[in-house]
VOGU-3710 file (C-alpha; in Angstrom, 3 decimals, decimal comma):
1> xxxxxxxxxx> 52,054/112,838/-45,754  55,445/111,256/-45,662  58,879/113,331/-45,599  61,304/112,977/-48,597  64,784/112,880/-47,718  66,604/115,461/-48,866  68,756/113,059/-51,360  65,401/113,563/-53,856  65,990/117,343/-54,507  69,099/116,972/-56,081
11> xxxxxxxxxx> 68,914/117,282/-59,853  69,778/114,986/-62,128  70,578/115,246/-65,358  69,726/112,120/-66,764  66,426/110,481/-65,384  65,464/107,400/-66,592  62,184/106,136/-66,091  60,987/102,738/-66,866  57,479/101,681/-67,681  56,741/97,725/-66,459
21> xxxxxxxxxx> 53,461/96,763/-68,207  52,271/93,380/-66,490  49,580/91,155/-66,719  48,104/91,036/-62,744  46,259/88,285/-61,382  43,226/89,458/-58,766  44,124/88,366/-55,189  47,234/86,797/-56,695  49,459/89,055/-53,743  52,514/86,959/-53,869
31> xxxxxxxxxx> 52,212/86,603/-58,204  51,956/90,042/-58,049  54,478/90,977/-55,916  56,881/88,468/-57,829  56,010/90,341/-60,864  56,550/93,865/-59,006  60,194/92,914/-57,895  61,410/91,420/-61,051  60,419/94,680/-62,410  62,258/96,614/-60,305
41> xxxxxxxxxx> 65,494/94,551/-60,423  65,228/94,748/-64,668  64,672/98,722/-64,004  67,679/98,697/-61,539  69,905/96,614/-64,064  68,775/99,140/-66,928  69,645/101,788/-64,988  66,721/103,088/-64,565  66,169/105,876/-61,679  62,444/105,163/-61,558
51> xxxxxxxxxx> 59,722/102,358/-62,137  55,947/102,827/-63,224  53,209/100,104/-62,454  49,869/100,118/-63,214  46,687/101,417/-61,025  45,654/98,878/-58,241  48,865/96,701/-59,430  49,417/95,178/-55,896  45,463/93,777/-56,292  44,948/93,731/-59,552
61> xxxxxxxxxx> 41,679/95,059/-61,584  39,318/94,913/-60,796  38,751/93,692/-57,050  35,580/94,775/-56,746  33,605/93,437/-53,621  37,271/92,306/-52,283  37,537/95,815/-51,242  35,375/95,137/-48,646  37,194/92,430/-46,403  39,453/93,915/-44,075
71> xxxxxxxxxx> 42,192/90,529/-44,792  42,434/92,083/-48,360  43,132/95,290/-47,712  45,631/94,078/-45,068  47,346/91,813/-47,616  47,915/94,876/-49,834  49,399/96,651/-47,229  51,891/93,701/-46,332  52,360/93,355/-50,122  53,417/96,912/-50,430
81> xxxxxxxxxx> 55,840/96,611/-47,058  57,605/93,239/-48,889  58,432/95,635/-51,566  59,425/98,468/-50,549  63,095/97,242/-49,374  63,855/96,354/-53,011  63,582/99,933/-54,070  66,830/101,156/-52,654  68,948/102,214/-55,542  65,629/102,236/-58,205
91> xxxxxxxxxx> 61,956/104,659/-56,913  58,719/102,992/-57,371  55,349/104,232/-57,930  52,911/101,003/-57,539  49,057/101,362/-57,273  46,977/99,639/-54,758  43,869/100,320/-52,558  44,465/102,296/-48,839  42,521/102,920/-45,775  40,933/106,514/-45,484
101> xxxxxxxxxx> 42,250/107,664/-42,147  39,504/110,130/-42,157  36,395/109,197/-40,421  33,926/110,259/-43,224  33,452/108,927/-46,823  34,163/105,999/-48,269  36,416/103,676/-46,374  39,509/103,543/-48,857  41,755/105,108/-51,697  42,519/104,270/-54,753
111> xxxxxxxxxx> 46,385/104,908/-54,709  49,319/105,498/-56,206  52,332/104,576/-53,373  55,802/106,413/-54,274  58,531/104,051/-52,975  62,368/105,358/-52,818  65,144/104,727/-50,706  63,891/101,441/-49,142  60,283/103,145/-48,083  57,352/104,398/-49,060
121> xxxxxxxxxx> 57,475/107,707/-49,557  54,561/109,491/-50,715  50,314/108,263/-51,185  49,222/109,728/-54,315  45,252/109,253/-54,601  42,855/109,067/-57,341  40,436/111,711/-57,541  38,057/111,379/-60,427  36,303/107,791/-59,755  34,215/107,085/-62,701
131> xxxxxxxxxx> 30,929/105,447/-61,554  29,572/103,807/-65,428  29,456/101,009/-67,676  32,158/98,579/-66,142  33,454/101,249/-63,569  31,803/101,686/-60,148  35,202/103,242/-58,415  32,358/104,865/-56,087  31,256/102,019/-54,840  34,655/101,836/-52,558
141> xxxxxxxxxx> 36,890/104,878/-53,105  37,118/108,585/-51,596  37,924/110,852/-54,185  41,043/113,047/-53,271  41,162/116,545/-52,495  44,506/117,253/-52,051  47,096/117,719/-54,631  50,839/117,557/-54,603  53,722/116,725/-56,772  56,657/114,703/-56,025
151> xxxxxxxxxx> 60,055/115,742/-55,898  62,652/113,577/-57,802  66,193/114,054/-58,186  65,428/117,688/-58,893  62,145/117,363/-61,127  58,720/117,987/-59,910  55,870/114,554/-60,807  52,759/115,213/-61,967  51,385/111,973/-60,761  47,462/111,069/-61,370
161> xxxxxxxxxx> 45,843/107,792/-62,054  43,654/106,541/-64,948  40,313/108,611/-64,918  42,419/111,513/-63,264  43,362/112,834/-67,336  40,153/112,196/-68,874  38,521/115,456/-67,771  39,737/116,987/-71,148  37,337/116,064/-73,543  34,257/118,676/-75,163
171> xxxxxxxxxx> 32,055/116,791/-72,579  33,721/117,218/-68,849  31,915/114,989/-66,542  33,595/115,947/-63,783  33,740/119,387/-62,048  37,505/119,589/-61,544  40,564/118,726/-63,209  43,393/117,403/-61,255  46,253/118,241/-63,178  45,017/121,598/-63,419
181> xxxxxxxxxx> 45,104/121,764/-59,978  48,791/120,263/-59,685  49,974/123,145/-62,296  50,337/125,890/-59,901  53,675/123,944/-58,362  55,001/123,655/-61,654  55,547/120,224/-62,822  58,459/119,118/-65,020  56,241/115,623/-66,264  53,059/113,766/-66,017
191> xxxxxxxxxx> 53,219/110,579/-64,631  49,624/108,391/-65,132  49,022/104,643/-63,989  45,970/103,128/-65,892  43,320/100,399/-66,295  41,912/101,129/-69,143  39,983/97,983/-70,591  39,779/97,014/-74,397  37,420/97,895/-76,658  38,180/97,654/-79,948
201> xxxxxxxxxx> 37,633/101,573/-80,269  39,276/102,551/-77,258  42,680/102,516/-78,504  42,254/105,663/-80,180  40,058/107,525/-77,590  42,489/106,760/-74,939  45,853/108,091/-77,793  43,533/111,252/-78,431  43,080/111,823/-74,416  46,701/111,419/-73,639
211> xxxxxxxxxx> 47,704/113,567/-76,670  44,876/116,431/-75,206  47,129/116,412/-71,770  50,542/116,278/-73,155  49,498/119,651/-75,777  47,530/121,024/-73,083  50,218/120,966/-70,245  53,406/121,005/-72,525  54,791/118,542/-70,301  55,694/114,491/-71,698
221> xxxxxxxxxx> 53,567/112,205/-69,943  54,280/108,876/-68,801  51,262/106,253/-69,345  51,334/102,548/-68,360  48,137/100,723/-68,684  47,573/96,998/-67,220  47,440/94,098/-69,800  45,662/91,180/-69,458  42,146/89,861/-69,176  40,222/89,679/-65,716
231> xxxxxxxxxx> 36,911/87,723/-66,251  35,136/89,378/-69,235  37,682/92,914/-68,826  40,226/92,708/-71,156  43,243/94,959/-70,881  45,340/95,843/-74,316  48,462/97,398/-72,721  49,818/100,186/-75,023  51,382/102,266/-72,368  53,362/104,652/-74,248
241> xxxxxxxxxx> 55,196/107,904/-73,844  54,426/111,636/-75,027  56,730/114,708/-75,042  55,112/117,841/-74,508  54,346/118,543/-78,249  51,610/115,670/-77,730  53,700/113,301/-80,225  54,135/109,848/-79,758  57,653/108,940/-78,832  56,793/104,694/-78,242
251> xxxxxxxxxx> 54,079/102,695/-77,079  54,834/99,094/-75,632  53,571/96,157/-77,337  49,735/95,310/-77,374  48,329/92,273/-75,066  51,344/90,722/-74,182  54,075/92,154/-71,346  56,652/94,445/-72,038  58,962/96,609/-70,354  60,428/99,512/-71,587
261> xxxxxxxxxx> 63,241/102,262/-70,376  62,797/106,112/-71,328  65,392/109,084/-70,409  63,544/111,817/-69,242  65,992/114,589/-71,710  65,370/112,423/-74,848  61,852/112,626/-74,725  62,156/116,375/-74,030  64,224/117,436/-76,116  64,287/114,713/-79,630
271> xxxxxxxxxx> 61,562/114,874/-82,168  60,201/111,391/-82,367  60,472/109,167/-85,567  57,913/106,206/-83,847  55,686/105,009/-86,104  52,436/103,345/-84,823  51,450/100,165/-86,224  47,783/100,331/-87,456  45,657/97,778/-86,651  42,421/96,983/-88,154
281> xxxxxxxxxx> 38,945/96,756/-85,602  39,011/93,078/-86,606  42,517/91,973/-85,817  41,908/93,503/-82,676  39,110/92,073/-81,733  40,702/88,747/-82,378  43,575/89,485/-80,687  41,956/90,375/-77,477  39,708/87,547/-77,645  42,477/85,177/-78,001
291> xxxxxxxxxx> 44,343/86,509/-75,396  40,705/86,290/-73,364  40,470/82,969/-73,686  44,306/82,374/-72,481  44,194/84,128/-69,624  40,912/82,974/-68,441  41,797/79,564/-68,409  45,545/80,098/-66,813  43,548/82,152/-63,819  41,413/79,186/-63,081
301> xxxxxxxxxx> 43,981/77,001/-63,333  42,565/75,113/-66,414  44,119/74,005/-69,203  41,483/72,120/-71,848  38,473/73,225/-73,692  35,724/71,765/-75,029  32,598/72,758/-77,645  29,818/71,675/-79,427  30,876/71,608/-83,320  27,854/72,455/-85,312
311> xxxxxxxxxx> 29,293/72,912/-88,701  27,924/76,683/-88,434  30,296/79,474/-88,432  30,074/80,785/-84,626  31,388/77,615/-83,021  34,173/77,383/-85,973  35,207/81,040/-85,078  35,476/79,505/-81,433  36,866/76,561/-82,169  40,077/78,574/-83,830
321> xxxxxxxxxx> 40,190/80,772/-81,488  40,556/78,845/-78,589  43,277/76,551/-80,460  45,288/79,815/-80,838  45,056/80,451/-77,239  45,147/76,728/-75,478  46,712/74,903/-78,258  44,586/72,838/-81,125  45,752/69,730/-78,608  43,847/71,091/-75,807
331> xxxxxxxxxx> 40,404/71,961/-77,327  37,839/68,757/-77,652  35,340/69,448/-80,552  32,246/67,376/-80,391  29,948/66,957/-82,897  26,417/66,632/-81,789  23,802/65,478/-84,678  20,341/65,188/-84,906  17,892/64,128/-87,267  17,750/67,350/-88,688
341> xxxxxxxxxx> 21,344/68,116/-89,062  22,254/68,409/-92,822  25,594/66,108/-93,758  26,857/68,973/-95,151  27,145/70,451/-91,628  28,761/67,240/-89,998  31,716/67,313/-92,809  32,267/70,545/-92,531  32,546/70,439/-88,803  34,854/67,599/-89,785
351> xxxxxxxxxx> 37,235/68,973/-91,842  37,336/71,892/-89,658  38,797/69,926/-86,618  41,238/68,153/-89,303  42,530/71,333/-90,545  43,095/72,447/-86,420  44,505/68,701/-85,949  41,683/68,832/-83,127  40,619/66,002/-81,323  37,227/65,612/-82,635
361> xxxxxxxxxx> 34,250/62,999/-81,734  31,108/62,794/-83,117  28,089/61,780/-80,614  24,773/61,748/-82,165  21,241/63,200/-80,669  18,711/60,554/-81,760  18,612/58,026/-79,025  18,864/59,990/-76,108  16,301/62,823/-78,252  13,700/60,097/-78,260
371> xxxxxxxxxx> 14,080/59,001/-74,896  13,048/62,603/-74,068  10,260/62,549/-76,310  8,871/59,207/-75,480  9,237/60,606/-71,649  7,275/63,660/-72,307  4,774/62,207/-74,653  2,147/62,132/-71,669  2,743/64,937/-70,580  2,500/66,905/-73,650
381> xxxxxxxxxx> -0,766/65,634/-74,503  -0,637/65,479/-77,897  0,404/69,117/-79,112  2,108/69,350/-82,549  5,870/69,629/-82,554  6,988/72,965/-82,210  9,576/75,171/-79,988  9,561/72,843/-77,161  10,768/69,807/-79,204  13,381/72,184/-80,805
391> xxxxxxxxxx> 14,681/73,590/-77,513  15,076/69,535/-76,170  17,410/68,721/-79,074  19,532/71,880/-77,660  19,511/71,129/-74,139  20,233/67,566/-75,034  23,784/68,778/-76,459  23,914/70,583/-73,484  23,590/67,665/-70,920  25,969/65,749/-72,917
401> xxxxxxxxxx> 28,678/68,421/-73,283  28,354/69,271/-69,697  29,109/65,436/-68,653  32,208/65,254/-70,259  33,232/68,920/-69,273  32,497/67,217/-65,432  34,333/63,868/-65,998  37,112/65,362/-67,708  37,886/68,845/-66,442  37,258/70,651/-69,420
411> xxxxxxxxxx> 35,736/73,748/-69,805  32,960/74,544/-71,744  33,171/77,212/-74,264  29,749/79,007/-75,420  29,287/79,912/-79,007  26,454/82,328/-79,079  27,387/85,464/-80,703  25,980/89,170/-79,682  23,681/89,342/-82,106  21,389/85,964/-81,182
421> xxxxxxxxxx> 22,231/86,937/-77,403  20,155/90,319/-77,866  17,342/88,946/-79,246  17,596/85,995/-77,348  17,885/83,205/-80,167  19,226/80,664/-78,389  18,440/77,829/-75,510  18,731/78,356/-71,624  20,655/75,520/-70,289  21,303/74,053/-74,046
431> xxxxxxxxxx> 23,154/76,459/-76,551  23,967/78,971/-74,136  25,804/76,874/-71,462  29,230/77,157/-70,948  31,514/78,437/-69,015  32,836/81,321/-70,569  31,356/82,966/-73,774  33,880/83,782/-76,285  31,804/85,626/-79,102  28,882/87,340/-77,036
441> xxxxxxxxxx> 29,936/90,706/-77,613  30,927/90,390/-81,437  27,908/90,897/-83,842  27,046/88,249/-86,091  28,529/90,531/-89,381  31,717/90,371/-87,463  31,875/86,645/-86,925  31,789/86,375/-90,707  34,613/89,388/-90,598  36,541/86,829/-88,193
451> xxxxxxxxxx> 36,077/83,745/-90,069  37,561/86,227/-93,557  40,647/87,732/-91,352  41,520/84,107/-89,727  41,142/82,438/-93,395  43,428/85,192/-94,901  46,203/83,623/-95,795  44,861/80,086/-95,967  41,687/78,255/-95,630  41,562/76,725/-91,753
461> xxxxxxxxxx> 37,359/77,546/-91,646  36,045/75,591/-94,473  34,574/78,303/-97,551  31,032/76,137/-97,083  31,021/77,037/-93,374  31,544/81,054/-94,395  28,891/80,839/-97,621  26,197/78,803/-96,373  23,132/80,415/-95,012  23,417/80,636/-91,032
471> xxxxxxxxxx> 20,904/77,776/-89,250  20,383/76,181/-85,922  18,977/73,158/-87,797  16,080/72,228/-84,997  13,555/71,812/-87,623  13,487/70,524/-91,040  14,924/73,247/-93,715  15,643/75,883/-90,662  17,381/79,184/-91,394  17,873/82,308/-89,255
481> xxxxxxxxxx> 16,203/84,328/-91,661  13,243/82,544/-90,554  12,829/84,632/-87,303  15,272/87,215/-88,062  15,976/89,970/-90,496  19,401/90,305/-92,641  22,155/90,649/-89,853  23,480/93,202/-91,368  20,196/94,941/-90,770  20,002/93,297/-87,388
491> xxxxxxxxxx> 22,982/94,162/-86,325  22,953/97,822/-87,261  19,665/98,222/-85,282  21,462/96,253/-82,132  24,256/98,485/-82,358  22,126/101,787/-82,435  20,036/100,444/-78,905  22,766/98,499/-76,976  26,078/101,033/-77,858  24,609/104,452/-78,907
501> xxxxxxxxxx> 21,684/104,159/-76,521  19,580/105,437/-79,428  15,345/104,877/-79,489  12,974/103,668/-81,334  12,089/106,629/-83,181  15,871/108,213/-83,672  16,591/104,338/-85,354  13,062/104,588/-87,425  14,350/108,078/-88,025  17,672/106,634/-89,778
511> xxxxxxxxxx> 15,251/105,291/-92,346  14,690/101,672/-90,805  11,127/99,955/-91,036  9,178/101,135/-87,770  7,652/97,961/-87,193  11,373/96,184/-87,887  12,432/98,222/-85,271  10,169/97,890/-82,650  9,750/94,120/-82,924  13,391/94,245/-82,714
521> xxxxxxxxxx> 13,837/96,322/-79,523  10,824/94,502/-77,680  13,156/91,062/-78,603  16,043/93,000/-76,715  14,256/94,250/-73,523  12,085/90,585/-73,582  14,809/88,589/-73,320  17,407/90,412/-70,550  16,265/87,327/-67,928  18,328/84,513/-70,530
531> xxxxxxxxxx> 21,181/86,730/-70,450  20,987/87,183/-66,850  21,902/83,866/-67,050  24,702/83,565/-69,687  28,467/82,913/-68,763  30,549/86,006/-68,668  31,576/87,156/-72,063  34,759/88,424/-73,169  34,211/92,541/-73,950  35,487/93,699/-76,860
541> xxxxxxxxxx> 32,544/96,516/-77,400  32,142/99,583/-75,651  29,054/98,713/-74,227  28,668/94,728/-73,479  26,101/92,700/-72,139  27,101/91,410/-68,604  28,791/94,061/-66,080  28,760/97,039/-68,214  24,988/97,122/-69,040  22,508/96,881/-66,028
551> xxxxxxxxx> 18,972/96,370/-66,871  16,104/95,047/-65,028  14,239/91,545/-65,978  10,780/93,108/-64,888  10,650/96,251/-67,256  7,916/97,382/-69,325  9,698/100,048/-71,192  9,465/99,281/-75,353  7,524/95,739/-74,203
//
């Protein structure tokens, strides 16, 4: 443990701590520690006594199987040295991975470093690691088993990190809590660095969680959450501040950056008048996958889109999406007939890209369909037309979509939603290429909820796209409803299985037709090997295919 210098007892009587909510970039060391020290310097102009970060904020969130090189650990350490000289006249606390200087357990921390007078002062470590869904903090981290606060200028820190407050709930699933533990020295405030990815429910678990601490503890609690999307994790941001009533003093802006100053008496001692804005799920869930999109493509280092424009409402969804994030100039819309496509679907697709002011081609099927066909005629020795034929026209779009990705640098977006993805209505290596999935965790009922919200106060998704039945037009006269139920049936059934982890008989149960229901769950389990192959998509659920949800391809169970 390191020694504070005495200069941290004193008390002061005005304490003004700073929350610096930034969008991190994995591996990014010297983006990150850019981002780090312009934080500190706005703190230090604000006069601010003390600077939060976020959890693993030198690394970003998550590393994962980084953790494991001994270079990356190292450049964390040397990331956390080049900063520490900037926090002379401002403290710090900035979380990043450390070594375990004990011989057994896992070989690092997940830590909070507390950085005053030019050094590091103090290693805070996380000890709840929560080992589900996205989180496998297990995998690399020794829980802590030591708890101390921090002196500051006279007040005692109750510092924890992310998982370390969410032993509170009816359910503990952990057999110690560590603020309880940190009580007995008699903390002044809680202090608690986050990643907390989106869901478009989460908001309000997390608010309820933080609210449980502040009224259980009577202390005002400090919370500042990443922002930002890593991969398929999205982060919202909405660190915010509590008094020790449990009410809501602020909260910092949702998925963008923000910065905010807070004086430590104020939030004691004023009754707050914030008032949250409330958001609905939908405009969340756009808003994240928006910001998905943007971020996924400035990580890379990309800057152009493209898609297959079908005239059906999942890849018009896309399509606006990704001109809100990239820019309508940088998103190519191609539109890929076939013999069976209706023209109703081509001029919607169309006027779609005209009311974006998209660049827009249109490259028909046909030729290169029957080239196939004539190719395979052998070979298929004379079997009627059926799923094969239908899958060809897919993958066709798909080998022409992935050229021009190749010869111009764009990036394929995919526009299967959740719904087709469980069941697995869609093509390997046709519909479902792509390089990032932007709708794979948003239901099929909420696609049309996106296409309402984004057309709310004017039409930019033709009304024909929104009304007409939903088809993959493969065949002559093709709808959905062919091989699938009413999504809003669908989808309720989905939801039950995938987030609620409900069986067959609790669904049946709920009044749904046992045989619907069975057919439907042996679609889900059947088809897990397609999505094993799927581009990551962006989470907005609380339990997403990809990461999150870990099944095997070889199962038997409900097949």
């Amino acid at each position: 443990m390191f020694r504070l210098t005495p200069l941290l007892f004193f008390k002061s009587n005005a304490v003004k701590i700073a929350l610096a909510q930034i969008n991190y970039h994995i591996g990014n060391f010297a983006g990150n520690v850019s981002k780090i020290v312009t934080g500190i310097r706005n703190a230090e102009q604000a006069g601010a006594d003390l600077v939060v970060f976020a959890e693993l904020a030198v690394s970003g969130y998550p590393p994962r199987d980084f953790l494991e090189f001994n270079d990356f650990i190292n450049q964390c350490s040397d990331a956390l040295e080049e900063i520490a000289p900037h926090c002379q006249k401002v403290a710090a606390i900035i979380g990043l991975p450390t070594r375990n200087p004990d011989k057994k357990g896992k070989p690092l921390h997940n830590s909070a470093a507390f950085l005053a007078q030019g050094k590091v002062q103090h290693f805070t470590h996380k000890t709840l690691l929560p080992n589900y869904d996205i989180f496998d903090e297990y995998r690399y981290f020794e829980p802590n088993r030591v708890f101390n606060i921090i002196p500051f200028k006279g007040y005692k820190i109750a510092l924890t990190i992310c998982e370390d407050l969410w032993n509170v709930q009816e359910n503990p699933l952990y057999t110690i809590n560590p603020v309880d533990e940190l009580m007995g020295q008699k903390p002044d405030l809680l202090i608690n660095i986050a990643a907390s990815p989106f869901n478009y429910r989460q908001t309000a678990i997390r608010t309820d969680v933080l609210r449980r601490n502040a009224e259980r503890y009577h202390l005002p609690l400090f919370y500042v959450n990443h922002v930002g999307a890593q991969t398929e994790l999205l982060f919202d941001g909405g660190s915010l501040v509590m008094n020790g009533r449990g009410e809501l003093v602020d909260e910092l802006t949702y998925f963008e950056e923000d910065f905010r100053v807070f004086d430590l008496d104020e939030v004691n001692r004023l009754a707050p008048n914030y008032q949250p804005v409330l958001y609905s799920e939908i405009e969340v869930i756009h808003d994240a996958l928006v910001m998905g999109i943007r971020n996924y493509f400035e990580k890379l280092g990309f800057t152009k889109a493209i898609l297959g424009s079908s005239g059906g409402i999942d890849s018009a969804v896309t399509a606006v999406l990704a001109a809100k994030a990239l820019g309508a100039k940088n998103v190519y819309s191609v539109l890929l007939p076939s013999r069976f496509s209706s023209s109703h679907s081509v001029d919607d697709a169309v006027q779609l890209a005209k009311n974006l002011n998209m660049p827009c081609d249109t490259i028909a099927i046909e030729e290169a369909f029957r080239v196939f066909e004539k190719t395979l005629e052998p070979f298929f020795k004379g079997l009627p037309f059926n799923i094969a034929e239908e899958n060809l026209q897919a993958r066709t779009r798909g080998v022409i979509l992935m050229a021009l990705s190749n010869k111009f640098g764009y990036i394929l977006l995919n526009t299967s939603n959740k719904s087709e993805a469980a069941v697995g209505y869609g093509t390997l290596y046709g519909d479902m290429n792509g390089g990032l999935s932007v709708i794979g965790d948003v239901y099929k009922t909420q696609v049309f909820e996106l296409a309402r919200f984004i057309n709310c106060k004017k039409e930019i998704i033709p009304e024909n796209i929104i009304s007409k039945p939903p088809s993959a037009e493969l065949r002559p006269g093709q709808k959905d409803s062919d091989s699938l139920p009413d999504y809003e049936i669908l989808d309720e059934i989905l939801y039950q299985y995938i987030e609620l982890r409900q069986g067959p008989k609790e669904i049946v149960a709920m009044g749904f037709d046992e045989a619907l229901v069975k057919r439907i769950l042996k679609l889900v389990n059947a088809n897990e090997h397609k999505r094993y192959q799927t581009p990551p998509m962006l989470r907005v659920s609380s339990k997403a295919f990809g990461m999150g949800r870990r099944m095997p391809i070889v199962a038997r169970y409900l097949l």
